[in-house]
Each structure stands twice: as structure tokens, then as C-alpha cells.
N, C-alpha and C positions, 0 to 999 in steps of 0.2 A: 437198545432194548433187546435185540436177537443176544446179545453176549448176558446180560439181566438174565433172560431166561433160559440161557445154557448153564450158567449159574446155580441155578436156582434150581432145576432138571439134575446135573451132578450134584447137588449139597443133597436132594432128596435119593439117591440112588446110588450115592457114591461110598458111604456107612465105610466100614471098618477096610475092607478093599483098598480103598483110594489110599488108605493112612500108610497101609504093606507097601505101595509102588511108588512112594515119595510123593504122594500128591496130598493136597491140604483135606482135612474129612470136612464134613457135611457143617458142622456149627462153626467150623473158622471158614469158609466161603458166604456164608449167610451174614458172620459178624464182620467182616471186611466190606463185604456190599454194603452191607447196612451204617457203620461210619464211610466208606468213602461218601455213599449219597449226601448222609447229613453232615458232612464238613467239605461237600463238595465245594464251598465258597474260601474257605479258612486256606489260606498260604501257610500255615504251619503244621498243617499235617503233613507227616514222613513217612518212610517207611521202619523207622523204629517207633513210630507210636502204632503204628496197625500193627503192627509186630507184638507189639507187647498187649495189644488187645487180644491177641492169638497165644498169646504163651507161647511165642517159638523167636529164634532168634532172627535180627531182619535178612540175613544170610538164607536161612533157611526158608524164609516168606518168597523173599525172592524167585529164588528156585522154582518150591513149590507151587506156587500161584502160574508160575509161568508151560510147568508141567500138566496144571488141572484144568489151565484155559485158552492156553496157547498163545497168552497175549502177558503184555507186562503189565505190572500195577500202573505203571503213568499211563500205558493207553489204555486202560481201563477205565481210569477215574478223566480223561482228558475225554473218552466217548460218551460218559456218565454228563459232563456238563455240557456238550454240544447237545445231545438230545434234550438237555433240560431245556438250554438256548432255543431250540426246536421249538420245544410245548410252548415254552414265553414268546415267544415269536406270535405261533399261528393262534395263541391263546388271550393275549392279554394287549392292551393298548398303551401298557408303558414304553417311555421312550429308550432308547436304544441304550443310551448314559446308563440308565438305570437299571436296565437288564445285565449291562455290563459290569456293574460295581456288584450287583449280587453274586454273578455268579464267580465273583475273583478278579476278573482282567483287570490288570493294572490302570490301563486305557480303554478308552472305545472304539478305538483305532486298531489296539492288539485285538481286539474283540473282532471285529469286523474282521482282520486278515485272518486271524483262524480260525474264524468261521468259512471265510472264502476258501481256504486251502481246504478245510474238510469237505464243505458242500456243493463248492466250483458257484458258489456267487452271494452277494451279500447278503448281511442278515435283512435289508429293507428290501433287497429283491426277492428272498426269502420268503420276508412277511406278506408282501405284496400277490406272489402266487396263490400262497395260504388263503387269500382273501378270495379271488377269484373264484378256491375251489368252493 
């Protein structure tokens, strides 16, 4: 969410500038955010299709994305589906399987470990806090 709205802070402020210093301007950071989110699920997005939704080469996304936000496209889009896992967690009463196949994980098992490694514990201990609060 904090990296969303640094995002979204430079695509508003970043205008012609950004483009002079090798960094991405203002409509290809809004249009990268905007398919990473909604193909957050899809294993076939790359970085030559965001690329070509940018009109620059994926050489050059690379680079630039990693210069205008300090992070790479994978932990970008890898922080985009943990917070989703987040909301679906404390938000919704589907079970785990099913959060898990939405958001991509192969398994519920992969699901569960990188959620634990991101959040230091699982998504039912997760959920479980959520509840609490």
C-alpha cells in the first residue's frame, strides 16, 4: 500500500523531469500499477508485456522502474498480492485454497510459506488476529 502510494505521489509530480533523469514519467507508472494489479493473478504476465504496455523496451522498464521506485517490478507486483492476501484474509470468509488459487499460488502450501516469510506467520494466524481486532 505505502509503495501504491509513493507510486501514485511520483506519477502525479514526477511530469516531464522524471522522463530527463531515466526514470519512468507519470502515465507509464499509473499504467504498470494498473495491469500489475489486475493481472495480479495471471502467471503470464512478464516483463515484456508491461513493457510493451509502456512503449519502451523491457531493458529499459527494468532500469527505469527500479530507478523511480527503488524496488523491482517482481517485488512490486510480489507486494501488490501479499497486501491483496492481507485484505482477503481480514476481509472475507473464503477458505484458504481459495484465496490461494485467486491470487496465483500454484499451491496453498506455497501460499501459506510466502505469506509466512513476508509476514512472520501464517495466513490462519493472520486471519485469526484480524478477527480479534
Amino acid at each position: 500500500t505505502l509503495l501504491t502510494a509513493e507510486i501514485s505521489h511520483m506519477a502525479r509530480h514526477g511530469g516531464a523531469a522524471a522522463e530527463r533523469a531515466g526514470k519512468l514519467a507519470a502515465w507509464q507508472l499509473d499504467r504498470l500499477r494498473q495491469v500489475i494489479e489486475e493481472s495480479i493473478a495471471d502467471r503470464s504476465i512478464n516483463v515484456s508485456t508491461l513493457a510493451e504496455s509502456c512503449s519502451i523496451s523491457p531493458r529499459h522498464l527494468v532500469r527505469r522502474f527500479k530507478e523511480t521506485t527503488g524496488d523491482t517490478i517482481h517485488g512490486y507486483a510480489r507486494r501488490v498480492r501479499h497486501e491483496r492476501a492481507k485484505q482477503m484474509l481480514a476481509s472475507e470468509e473464503r477458505r484458504l485454497k481459495d484465496i490461494a488459487a485467486e491470487l496465483g499460488f500454484m499451491t496453498p502450501s506455497h501460499f501459506a510459506a510466502e505469506f509466512r516469510q513476508q509476514t512472520g506467520c501464517t495466513p490462519s494466524q493472520y486471519r485469526a488476529r484480524q478477527r480479534q481486532r
